[in-house]
C-alpha positions in Angstrom: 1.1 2.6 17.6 3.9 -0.4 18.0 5.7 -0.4 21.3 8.9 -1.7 21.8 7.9 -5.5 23.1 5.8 -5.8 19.9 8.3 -4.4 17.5 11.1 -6.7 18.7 8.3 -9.8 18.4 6.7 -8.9 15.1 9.3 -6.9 12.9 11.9 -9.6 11.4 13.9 -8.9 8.4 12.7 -9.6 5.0 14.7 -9.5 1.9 13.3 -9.4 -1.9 12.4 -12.3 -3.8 14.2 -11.5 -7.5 12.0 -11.5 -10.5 12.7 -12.4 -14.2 12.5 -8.4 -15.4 15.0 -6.4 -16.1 15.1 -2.4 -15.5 14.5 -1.1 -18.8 12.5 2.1 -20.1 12.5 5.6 -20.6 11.1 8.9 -19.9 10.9 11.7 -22.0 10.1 14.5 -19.7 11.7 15.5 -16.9 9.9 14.2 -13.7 8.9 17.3 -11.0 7.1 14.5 -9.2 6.9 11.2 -7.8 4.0 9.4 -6.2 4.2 5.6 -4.7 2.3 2.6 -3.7 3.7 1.4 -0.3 2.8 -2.2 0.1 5.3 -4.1 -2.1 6.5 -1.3 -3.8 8.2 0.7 -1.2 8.0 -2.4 2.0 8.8 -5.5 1.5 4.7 -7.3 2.1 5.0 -11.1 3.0 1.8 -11.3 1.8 2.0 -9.2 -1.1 -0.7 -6.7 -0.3 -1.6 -4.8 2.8 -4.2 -8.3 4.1 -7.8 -7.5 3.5 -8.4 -9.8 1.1 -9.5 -13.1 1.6 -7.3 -15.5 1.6 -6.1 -19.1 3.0 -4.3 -18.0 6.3 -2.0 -20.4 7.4 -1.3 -18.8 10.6 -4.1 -19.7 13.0 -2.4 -20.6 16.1 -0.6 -17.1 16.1 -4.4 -15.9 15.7 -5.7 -18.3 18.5 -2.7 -16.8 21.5 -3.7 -13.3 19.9 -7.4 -14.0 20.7 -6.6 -15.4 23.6 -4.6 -12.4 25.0 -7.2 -10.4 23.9 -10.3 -12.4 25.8 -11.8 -12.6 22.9 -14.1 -15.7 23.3 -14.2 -17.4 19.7 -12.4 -19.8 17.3 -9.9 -18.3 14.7 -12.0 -19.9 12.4 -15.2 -18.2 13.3 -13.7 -14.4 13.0 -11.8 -15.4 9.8 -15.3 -16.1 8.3 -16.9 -13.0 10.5 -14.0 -11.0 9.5 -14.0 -11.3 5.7 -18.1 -11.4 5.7 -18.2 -8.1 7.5 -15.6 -6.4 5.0 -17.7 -7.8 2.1 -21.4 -6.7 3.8 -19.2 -2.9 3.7 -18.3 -3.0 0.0 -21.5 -4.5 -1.0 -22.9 -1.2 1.0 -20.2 1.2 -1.1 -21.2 -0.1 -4.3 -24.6 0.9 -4.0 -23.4 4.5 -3.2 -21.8 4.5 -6.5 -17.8 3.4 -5.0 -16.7 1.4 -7.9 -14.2 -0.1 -5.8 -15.0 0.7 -2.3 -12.3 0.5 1.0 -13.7 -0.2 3.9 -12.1 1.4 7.4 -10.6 -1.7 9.3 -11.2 -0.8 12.4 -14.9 -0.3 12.1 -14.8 -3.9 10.9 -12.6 -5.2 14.0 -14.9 -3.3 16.0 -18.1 -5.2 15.1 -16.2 -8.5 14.7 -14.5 -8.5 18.4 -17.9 -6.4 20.1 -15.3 -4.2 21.3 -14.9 -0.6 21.7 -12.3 1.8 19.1 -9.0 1.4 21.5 -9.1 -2.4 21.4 -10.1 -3.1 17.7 -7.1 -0.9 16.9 -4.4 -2.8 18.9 -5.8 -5.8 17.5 -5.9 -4.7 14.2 -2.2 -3.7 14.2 -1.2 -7.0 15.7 -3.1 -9.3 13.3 -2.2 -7.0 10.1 1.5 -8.1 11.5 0.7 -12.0 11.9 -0.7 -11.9 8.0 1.1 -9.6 6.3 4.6 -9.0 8.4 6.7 -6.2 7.0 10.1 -4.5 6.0 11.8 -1.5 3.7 12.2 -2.5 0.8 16.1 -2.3 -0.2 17.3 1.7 -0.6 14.0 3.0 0.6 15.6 6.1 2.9 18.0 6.4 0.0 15.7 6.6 -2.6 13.5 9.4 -0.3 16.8 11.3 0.5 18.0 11.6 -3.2 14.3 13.2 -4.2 14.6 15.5 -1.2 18.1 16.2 -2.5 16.7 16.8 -6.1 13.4 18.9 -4.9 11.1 16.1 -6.0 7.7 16.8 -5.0 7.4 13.3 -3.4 3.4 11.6 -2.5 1.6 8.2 -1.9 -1.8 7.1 -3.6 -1.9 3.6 -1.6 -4.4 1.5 -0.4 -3.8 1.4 3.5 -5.3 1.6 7.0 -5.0 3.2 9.8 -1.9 1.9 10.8 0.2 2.3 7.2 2.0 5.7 8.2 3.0 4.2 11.1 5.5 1.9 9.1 7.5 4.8 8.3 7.8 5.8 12.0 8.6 1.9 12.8 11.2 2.0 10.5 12.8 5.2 10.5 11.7 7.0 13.4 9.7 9.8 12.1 6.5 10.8 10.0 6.0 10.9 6.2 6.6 14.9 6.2 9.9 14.2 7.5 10.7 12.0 4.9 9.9 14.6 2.5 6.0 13.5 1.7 4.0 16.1 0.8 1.3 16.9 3.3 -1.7 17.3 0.3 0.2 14.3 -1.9 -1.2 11.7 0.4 -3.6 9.7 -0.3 -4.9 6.5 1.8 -8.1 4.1 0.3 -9.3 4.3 4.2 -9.6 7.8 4.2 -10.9 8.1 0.7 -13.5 5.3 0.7 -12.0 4.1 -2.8 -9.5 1.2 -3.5 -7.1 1.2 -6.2 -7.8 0.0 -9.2 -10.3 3.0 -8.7 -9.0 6.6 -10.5 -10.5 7.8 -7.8 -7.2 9.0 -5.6 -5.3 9.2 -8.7 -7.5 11.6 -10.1 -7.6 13.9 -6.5 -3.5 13.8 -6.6 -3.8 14.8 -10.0 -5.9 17.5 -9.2 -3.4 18.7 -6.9 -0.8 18.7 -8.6 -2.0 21.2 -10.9 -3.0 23.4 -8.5 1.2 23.4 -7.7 1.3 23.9 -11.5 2.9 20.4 -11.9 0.6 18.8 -15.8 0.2 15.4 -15.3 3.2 14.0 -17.4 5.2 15.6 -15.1 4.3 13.3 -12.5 5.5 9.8 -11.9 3.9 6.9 -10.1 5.6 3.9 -9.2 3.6 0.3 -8.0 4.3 -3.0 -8.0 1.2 -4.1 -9.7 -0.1 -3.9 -13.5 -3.9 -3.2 -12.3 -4.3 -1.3 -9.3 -0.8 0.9 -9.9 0.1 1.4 -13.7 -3.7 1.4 -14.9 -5.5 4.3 -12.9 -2.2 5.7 -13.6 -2.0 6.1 -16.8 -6.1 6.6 -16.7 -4.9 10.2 -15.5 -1.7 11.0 -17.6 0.9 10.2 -15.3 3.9 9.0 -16.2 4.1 4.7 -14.8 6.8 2.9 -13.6 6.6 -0.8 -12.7 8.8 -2.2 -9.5 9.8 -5.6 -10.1 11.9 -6.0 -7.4 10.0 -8.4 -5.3 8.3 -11.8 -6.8 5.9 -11.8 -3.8 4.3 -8.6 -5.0 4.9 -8.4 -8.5 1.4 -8.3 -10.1 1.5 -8.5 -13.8 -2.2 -9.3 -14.5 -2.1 -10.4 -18.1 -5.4 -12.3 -17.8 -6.7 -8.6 -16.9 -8.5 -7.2 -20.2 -7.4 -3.5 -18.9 -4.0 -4.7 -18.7 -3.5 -6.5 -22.2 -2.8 -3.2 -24.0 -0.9 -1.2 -21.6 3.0 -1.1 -20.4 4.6 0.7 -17.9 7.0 3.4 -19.1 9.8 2.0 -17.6 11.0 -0.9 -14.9 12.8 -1.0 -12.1 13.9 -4.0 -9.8 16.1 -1.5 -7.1 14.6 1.5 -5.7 17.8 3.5 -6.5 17.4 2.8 -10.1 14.5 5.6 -10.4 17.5 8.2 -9.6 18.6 6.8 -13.2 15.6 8.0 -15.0 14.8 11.0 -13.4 
C-alpha cells in the first residue's frame, strides 16, 4: 500500500503531547479481553482523528504538487469543497437507510471527486490521508500487543478507519494485525460496517462475538482516546472502558456532550504499558 519512496517522504516521527490526567482507576474483574480504537489511541494522529471531517486544512500546497502529480486538473480548493460535499451527500444518503451515524467508503468518494478509476483514487487517498493526518505508534505499542499475547488476551479493534488503516500496522511493524495477535472476527472497521463510532453498532457485533467465545461483556475491555465515540457505545454494551490520555492532540473529553455528563471511564491511562497494570 506505501512503498518505500513514500514512506521515507511521509512517515516522520511524532511524539505525544502530555495531558493534565493522571492514570488512575480500577477494575474489578479480571480482563479476558481487550478491544482498541487506533487513531490516537494506539498511533499517534496529527490531526487527532483518522481526517474525514471537515476541517480548516492548512496544507494546500502539499495538496496542489499532489494534484499536480496526479493530473488532476483542479484547485485544492475546489476538491476540498467537492471532497467534504460528497462525504456529506453519502451520510445524508445512510441516514435515510436508518445508519444513525453512517461511514462512508473513502475511496468511492475519491473516486467521484478525481473522475478516476479504483487504482488511482486509492493511491491518492493514501497520500492525502498522509498530508492531513500524518502518523506514528504511539509510545509501547509492540509492547503493549506482545505483553497480551504473552498473557493470552483475546486482543480486537472497533475503530473508525478506511481502507488503508491496517496498513499502519504493516508500515510500522512489518506485518498484519493477526500477527500482532488481533483476532481475525475482533475486527471491526466503520468502512466495512457502514457505521461510525459514536454508533453501538460495531460495539454491539464485537460483543456479539465475544460471547459466542464465551467471553460476558465485563470481561471485555475497550480502550479510546475519546469520551464520545470510545467510552460511550462502550459502556452502551457492558464493556469494561478505559480512557488514554496520553496524547493532548486526541484526547476528546466532550463535557459539553449531554451523553458524556454522567459517565466516566473505569480507569485512565496516559502510557500504553500502564494497562499491563490493571489487567
Amino acid at each position: 500500500m506505501l512503498d518505500s519512496p513514500l514512506k521515507s517522504k511521509y512517515i516522520k516521527h511524532l511524539t505525544p503531547i502530555p495531558t493534565f490526567l493522571r492514570k488512575n482507576g480500577k477494575l474489578e474483574e479480571k480482563v479476558k479481553s481487550i478491544l482498541f480504537d487506533i487513531y490516537g489511541t494506539l498511533f499517534i494522529s496529527g490531526s487527532g482523528d483518522i481526517s474525514t471531517a471537515k476541517k480548516k486544512l492548512e496544507k494546500t500546497r502539499e495538496i496542489e504538487d499532489l494534484l499536480t502529480r496526479f493530473k488532476v486538473k483542479k484547485k485544492a480548493e475546489t476538491v476540498f469543497k467537492d471532497y467534504f460535499a460528497a462525504i456529506e451527500k453519502e451520510h445524508a444518503n445512510l441516514r435515510k437507510k436508518g445508519v444513525d451515524f453512517p461511514e462512508v467508503n473513502i475511496d468511492k468518494i475519491w473516486m467521484d471527486v478525481l473522475d478516476a478509476n479504483i487504482e488511482m483514487a486509492r493511491k491518492f487517498a493514501v497520500e492525502y490521508e498522509l498530508i492531513t493526518n500524518p502518523v506514528y505508534p504511539m509510545p509501547h505499542l509492540n509492547e503493549l500487543l506482545s505483553r497480551c499475547r504473552e498473557k493470552g488476551i483475546y486482543t480486537g479493534i472497533i475503530s473508525n478507519a478506511q481502507f488503508y488503516t491496517s496498513s499502519l500496522f504493516d508500515w510500522f511493524f512489518e506485518t498484519d494485525l493477526e500477527g500482532l495477535g488481533f483476532d481475525h472476527d475482533l475486527i471491526f472497521f466503520s468502512y466495512l460496517s457502514g457505521y461510525a463510532k459514536p454508533s453501538v453498532f460495531m460495539f454491539q457485533a464485537a460483543a456479539d462475538k465475544l460471547k459466542e467465545t464465551g467471553i460476558s461483556p465485563g470481561s471485555a475491555l475497550y480502550l479510546g482516546n475519546d469520551m464520545l465515540n470510545d467510552i460511550y457505545p462502550a459502556k452502551a454494551v457492558g464493556f469494561k472502558t478505559a480512557l488514554f490520555a496520553g496524547d493532548a492532540r486526541s484526547l476528546r473529553l466532550r463535557k459539553e456532550k449531554p451523553k458524556c455528563k454522567k459517565i466516566s471511564p473505569d480507569i485512565v491511562i496516559t502510557d500504553l504499558l500502564q494497562l499491563i497494570e490493571f489487567i
